[in-house]
C-alpha positions as CSV (number, residue, x, y, z in Angstrom):
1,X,63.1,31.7,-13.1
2,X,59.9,29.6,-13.1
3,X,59.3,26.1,-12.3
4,X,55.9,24.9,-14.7
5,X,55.0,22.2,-17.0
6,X,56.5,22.4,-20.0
7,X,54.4,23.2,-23.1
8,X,55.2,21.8,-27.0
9,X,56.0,25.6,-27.7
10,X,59.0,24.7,-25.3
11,X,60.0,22.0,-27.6
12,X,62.7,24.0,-29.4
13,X,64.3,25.6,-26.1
14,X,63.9,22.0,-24.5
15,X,66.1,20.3,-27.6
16,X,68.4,23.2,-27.1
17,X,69.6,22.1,-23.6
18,X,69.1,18.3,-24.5
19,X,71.9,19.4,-26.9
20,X,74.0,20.5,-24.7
21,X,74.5,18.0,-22.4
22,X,73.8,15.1,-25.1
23,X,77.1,13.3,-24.4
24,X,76.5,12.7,-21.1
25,X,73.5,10.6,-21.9
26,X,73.3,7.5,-23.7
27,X,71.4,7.1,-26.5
28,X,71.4,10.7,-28.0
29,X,74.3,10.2,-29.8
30,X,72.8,10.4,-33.1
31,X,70.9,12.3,-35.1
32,X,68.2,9.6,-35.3
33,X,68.2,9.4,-31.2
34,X,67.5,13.0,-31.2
35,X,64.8,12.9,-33.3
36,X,63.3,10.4,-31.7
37,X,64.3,11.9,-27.7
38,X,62.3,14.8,-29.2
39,X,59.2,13.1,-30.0
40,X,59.4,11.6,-26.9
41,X,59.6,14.8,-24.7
42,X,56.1,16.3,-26.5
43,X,54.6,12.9,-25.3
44,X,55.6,13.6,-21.8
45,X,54.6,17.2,-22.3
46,X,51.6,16.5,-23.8
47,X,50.7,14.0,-20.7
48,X,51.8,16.3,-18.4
49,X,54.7,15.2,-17.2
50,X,57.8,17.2,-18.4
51,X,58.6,20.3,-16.1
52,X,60.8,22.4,-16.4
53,X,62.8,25.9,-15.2
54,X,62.4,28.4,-17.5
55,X,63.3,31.8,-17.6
56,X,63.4,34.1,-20.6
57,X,62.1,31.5,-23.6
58,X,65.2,29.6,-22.4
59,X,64.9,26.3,-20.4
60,X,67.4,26.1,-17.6
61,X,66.6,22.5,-16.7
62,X,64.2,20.0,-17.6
63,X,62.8,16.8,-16.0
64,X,60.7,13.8,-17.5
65,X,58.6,11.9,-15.1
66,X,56.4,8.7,-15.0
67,X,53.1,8.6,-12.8
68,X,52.1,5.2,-13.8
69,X,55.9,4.0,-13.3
70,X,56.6,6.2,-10.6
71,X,59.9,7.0,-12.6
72,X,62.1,10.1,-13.0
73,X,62.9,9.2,-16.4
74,X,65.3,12.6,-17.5
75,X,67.0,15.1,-15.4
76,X,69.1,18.2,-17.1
77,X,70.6,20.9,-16.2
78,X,72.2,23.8,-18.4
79,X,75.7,23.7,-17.4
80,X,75.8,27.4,-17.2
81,X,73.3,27.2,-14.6
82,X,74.3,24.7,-12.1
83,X,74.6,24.8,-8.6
84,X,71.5,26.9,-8.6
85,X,69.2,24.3,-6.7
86,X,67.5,23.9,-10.4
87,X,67.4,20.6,-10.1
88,X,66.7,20.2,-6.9
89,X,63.4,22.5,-7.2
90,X,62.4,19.9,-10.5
91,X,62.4,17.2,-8.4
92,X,60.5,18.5,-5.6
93,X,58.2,19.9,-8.3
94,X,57.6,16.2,-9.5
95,X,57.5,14.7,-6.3
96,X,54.0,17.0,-5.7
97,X,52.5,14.8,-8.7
98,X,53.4,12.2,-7.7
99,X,51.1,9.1,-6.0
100,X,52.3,9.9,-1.9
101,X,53.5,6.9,-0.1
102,X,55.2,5.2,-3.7
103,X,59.0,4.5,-4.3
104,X,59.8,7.2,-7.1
105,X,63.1,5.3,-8.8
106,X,65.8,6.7,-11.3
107,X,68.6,5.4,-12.9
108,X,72.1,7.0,-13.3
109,X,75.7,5.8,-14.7
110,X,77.2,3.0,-12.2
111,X,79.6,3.9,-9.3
112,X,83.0,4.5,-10.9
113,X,81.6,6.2,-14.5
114,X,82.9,9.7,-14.4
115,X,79.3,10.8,-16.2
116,X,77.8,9.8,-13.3
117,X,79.5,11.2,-10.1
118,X,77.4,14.4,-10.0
119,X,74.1,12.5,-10.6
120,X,74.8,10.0,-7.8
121,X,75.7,12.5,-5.3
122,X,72.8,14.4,-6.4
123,X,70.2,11.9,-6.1
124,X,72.2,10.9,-2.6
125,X,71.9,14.3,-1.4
126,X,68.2,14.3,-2.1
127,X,68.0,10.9,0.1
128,X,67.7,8.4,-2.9
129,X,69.5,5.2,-2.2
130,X,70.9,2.5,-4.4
131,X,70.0,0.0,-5.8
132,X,69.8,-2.9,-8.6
133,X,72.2,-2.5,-11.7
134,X,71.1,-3.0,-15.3
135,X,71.6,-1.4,-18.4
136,X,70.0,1.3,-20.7
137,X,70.9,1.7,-24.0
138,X,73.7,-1.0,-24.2
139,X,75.0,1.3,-20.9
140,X,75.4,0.2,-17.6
141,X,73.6,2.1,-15.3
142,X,72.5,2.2,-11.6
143,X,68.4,2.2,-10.3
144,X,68.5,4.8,-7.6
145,X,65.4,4.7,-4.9
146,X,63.5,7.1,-3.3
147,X,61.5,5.6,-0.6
148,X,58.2,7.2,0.3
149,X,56.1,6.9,3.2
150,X,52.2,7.3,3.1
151,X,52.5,10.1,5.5
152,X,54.7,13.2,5.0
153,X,55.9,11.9,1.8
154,X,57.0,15.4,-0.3
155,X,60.4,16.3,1.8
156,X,61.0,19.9,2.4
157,X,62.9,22.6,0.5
């Protein structure tokens, strides 16, 4: 398995595990939404900010991020292939392009949303705390933190 920036000729094997785990996010529940999510991944890809684990033309996760927003904006993970650390090596992937010393922030399903309880203890486990609540896509969700210090900012593996 490699961890790399994903490519447009990913684009296919990307939708492929977008589709998978669809129902678990809001706003890909229709056609439209997925045609739209897609031409939203090549933007990130084509800014350079969708990574992903890939091994074999598949894509085993994927992850969008935001330097200007200092956002991780998509997290997913094949189901076949969890509890692998795949998402856990995304993240620290990101984190490396990330401006050191700034909050990196996420948001997830609210406390109590069964769609959310691996994400929250995911992001907890990787030392992201909580934080405002809002809503995405007529969902409400949680804003998880990650704060960063100027000085050993990248945790460790």
């Amino acid at each position: 398995m490699e961890i790399r920036l994903a490519r447009a000729e990913d684009i296919d094997a990307w939708m492929a595990l977008v589709e998978q785990v669809r129902d678990v996010f809001p706003g890909l529940e229709t056609a439209e939404a997925m045609a739209e999510h897609r031409a939203t991944v090549l933007g990130f890809m084509k800014n350079s900010s969708a990574v992903c684990a890939a091994e074999a033309g598949h894509i085993l996760g994927g992850l969008l991020f935001s330097k200007k927003n200092s956002m991780l904006c998509f997290l997913a993970v094949d189901p076949a292939c969890r509890r692998q650390h795949i998402a856990q090596k995304l993240v620290f992937w990101m984190l490396t392009q990330m401006e050191p010393g700034k909050d990196i922030t996420v948001t997830t399903y609210r406390e109590g949303n069964p769609n959310g309880t691996a994400a929250r203890a995911f992001y907890k486990g990787m030392g992201f705390t909580e934080g405002r609540l809002t809503e995405e896509f007529g969902c409400p969700v949680q804003e998880f933190v990650l704060k960063r210090r100027a000085i050993g900012c990248v945790p460790r593996p």
